[in-house]
N, C-alpha and C positions, 0 to 999 in steps of 0.2 A: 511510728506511733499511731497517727491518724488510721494507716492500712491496717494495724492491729484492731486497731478501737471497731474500724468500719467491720471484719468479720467475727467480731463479737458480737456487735449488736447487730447482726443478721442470721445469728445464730437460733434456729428456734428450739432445738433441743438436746442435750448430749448426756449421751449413756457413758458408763464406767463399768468396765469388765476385764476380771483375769482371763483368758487364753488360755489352757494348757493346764492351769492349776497355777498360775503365776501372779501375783496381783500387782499393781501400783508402788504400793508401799517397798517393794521387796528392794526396784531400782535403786541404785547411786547414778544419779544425773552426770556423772562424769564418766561412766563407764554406756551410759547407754544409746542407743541406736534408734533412732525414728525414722519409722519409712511411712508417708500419708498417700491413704489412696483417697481419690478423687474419682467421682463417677456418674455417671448420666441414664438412663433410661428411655423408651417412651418418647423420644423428640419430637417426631414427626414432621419432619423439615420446617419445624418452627424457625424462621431465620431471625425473622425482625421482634422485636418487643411486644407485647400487647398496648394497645392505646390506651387513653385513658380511660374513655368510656367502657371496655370487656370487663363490667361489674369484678369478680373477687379475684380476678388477673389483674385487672389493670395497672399499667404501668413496671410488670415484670418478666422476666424473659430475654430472650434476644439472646444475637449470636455472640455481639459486640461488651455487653456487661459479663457474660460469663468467660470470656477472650479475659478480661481486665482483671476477674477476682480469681481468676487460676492463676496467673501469671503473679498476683500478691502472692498467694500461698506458696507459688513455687518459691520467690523470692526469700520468704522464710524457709521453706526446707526444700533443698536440690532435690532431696530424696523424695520422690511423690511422681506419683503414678497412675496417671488419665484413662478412665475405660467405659467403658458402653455394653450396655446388657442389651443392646436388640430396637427392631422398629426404629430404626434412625429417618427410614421411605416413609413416604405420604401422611397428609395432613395439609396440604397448601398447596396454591397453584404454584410455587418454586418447584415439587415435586414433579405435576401436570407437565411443568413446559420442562426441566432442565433435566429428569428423569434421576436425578439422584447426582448427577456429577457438583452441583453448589455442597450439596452436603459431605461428600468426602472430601473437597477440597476445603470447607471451611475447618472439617476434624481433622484435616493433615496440617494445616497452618496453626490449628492450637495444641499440635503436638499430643495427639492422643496416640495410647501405647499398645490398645488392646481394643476390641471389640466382640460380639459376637452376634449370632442372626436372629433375628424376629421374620413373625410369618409376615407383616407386612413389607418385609425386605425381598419379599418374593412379588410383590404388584405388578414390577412390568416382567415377570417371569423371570424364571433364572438366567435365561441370557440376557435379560436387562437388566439383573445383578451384575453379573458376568463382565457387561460393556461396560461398567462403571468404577471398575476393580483397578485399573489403572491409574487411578484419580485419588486414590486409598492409599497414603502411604504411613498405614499403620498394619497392624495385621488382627484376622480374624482368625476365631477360635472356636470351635463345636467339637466336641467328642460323640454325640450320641448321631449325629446327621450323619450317613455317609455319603461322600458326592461322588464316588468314585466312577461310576459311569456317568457323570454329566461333567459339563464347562469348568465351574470351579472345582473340578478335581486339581490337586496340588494348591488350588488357591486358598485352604482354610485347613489349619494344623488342628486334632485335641485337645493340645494345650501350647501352651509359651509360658519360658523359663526367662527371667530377669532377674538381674545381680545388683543390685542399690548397698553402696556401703558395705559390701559383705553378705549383705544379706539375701538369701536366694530364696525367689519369689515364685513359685509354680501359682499358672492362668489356666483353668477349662472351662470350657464353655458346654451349654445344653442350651438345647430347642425344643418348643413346644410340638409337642402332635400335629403335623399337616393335615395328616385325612381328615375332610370334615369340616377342617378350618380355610382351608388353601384349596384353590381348585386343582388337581393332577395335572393339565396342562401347564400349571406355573412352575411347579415344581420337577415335576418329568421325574429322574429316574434317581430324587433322593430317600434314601430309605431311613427311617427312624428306629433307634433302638432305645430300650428302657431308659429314662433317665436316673434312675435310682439304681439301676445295676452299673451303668456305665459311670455313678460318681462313686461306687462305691471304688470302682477298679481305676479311676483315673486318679482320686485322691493317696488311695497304697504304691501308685505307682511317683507319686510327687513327692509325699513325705515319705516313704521308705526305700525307692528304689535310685530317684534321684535327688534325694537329701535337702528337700525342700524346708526352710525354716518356719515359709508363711504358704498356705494353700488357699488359694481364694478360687470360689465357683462363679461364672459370670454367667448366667442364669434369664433366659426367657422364657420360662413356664407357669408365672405365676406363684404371688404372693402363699395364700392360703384361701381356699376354695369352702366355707364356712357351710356350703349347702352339698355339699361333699367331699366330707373331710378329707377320704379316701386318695383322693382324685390326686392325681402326683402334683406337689408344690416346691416351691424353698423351703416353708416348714418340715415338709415331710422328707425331703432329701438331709434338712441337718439330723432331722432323729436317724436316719437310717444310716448314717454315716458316721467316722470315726477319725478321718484325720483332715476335715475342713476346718480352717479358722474364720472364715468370712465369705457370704454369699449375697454377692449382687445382684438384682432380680428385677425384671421387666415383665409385662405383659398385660398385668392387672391393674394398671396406674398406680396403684397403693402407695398412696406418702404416708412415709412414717419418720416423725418429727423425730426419732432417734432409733437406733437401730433395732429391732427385737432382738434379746438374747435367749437362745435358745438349746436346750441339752441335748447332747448328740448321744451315738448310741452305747457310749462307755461313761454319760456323767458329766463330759466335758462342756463346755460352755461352746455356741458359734455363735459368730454375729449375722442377723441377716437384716439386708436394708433394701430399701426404694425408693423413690425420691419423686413420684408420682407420674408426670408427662409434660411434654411440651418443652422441657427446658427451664422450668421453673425456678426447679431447685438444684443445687447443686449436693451431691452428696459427699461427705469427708467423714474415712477414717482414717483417726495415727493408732499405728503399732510401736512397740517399744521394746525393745530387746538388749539383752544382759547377756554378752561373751555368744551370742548366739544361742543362747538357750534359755528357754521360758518367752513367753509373750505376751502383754497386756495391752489393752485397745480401748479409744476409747471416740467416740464418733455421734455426725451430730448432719443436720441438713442445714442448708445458708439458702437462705431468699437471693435467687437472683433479678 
């Protein structure tokens, strides 16, 4: 009851949305299926908490309170699902001295299931991604990056398929544009292809080919780009797409106290979220599902 009460009132804001064309109302609680994802962004080897004095941080954060309030949630549902949109590298001397190994090892002990790359994950170049891939015992996901002439060739799949309850789960991952943003010697011989053609062919190939119930994008490219619309985002991948339920997204800090829902390219509803940087917040959505078919969601950020 206490653990209840405490990720209530750390709730700052929660959306409610049919999926699919499916709403709320439609469920019998006795027939239905909850899978919650849980998700991070933007960390930047924040380990330790903010102190008191970091003005409108202070006193949140850390590796150790967001360790304590997954491991509640999991407690209520087995079914739930840890992931990371990117930029997990630099931001603090832990980064400077230990080059990234505190960081996968602290997201392999809080059992995270999925991740994917931000351009800061290139800092000490790709083979100082590379030497740290060891130390990772979760797995990474990019569809649009291909590594296939460098170090982490074989070490970062498309996507990843997860079965919770029944329910099968398709994960792909996008990267922002290097050139321009990353130096060419960090990145060496990764080539980048459209993000918006590569979701459109990764998500036909989750929901229709391998009979994905829920499709989620885990997304480094940025929120929405207000000074050029155009400019590829999460907003602009959910319009152009047609079988995403939920996109996770890193790059732009953007907290968004509940998730935007937004129309895809047939009408449909996606959710897309952020949960700003540092490790602040924690992001949570539940899905819900009836005989495996139909899906409503409904998700929110927690203070950590």
């Amino acid at each position: 009851m206490k653990r209840r009460h405490f990720i209530q009132k750390s709730t700052a804001a929660t959306v409610l949305a049919s999926v699919g064309g499916l709403g709320l109302q439609s469920f019998s609680p006795a027939k239905t299926k909850k899978i919650t994802i849980l998700h991070t962004n933007d960390v930047h080897s924040h380990i330790d908490p903010f102190g008191p004095e970091d003005g409108r941080n202070a006193n949140k954060g850390g590796v150790a309170r967001r360790a304590s309030l997954i491991e509640s949630i999991r407690q209520e549902n087995p079914n739930t699902l840890l992931l990371d949109a990117g930029d997990i590298f630099q931001g603090t001397p832990y980064f400077n001295y230990y080059g990234g190994e505190l960081e996968f090892k602290l997201m392999s002990m809080l059992k995270y299931d999925v991740a994917t790359i931000g351009n800061h994950d290139f800092d000490n170049g790709i083979d100082g991604l590379y030497a740290q891939i060891p130390h990772a015992k979760f797995e990474f996901v990019s569809a649009n990056y291909d590594f296939s002439n460098t170090v982490m060739d074989t070490h970062v799949n498309p996507y990843k398929i997860i079965v919770r309850d029944g329910i099968k789960i398709g994960i792909f991952g996008l990267g922002i544009q290097l050139d321009g943003l990353v130096n060419k010697d960090m990145y060496k011989e990764t080539v980048y292809h459209d993000p918006i053609e590569i979701a459109q062919d990764m998500s036909r190939i989750l929901k229709e080919e391998q009979s994905c119930d829920l499709v989620i994008c885990l997304s480094h490219i940025g929120y929405y780009y207000k000074n050029n619309p155009d400019k590829v985002s999460d907003i602009n991948v959910a319009r152009a797409t047609k079988d995403i339920d939920l996109i996770i997204g890193g790059h732009t800090h953007t907290f968004l106290p509940k998730p935007t829902i937004e129309k895809n390219s047939i009408g449909k509803n996606v959710l897309v979220n952020q949960v700003g940087c540092f490790g602040l917040y924690l992001g949570k959505v539940d899905f819900y599902f009836e005989s495996g078919k139909g899906v409503s969601a409904e998700g929110a950020s927690i203070i950590v």
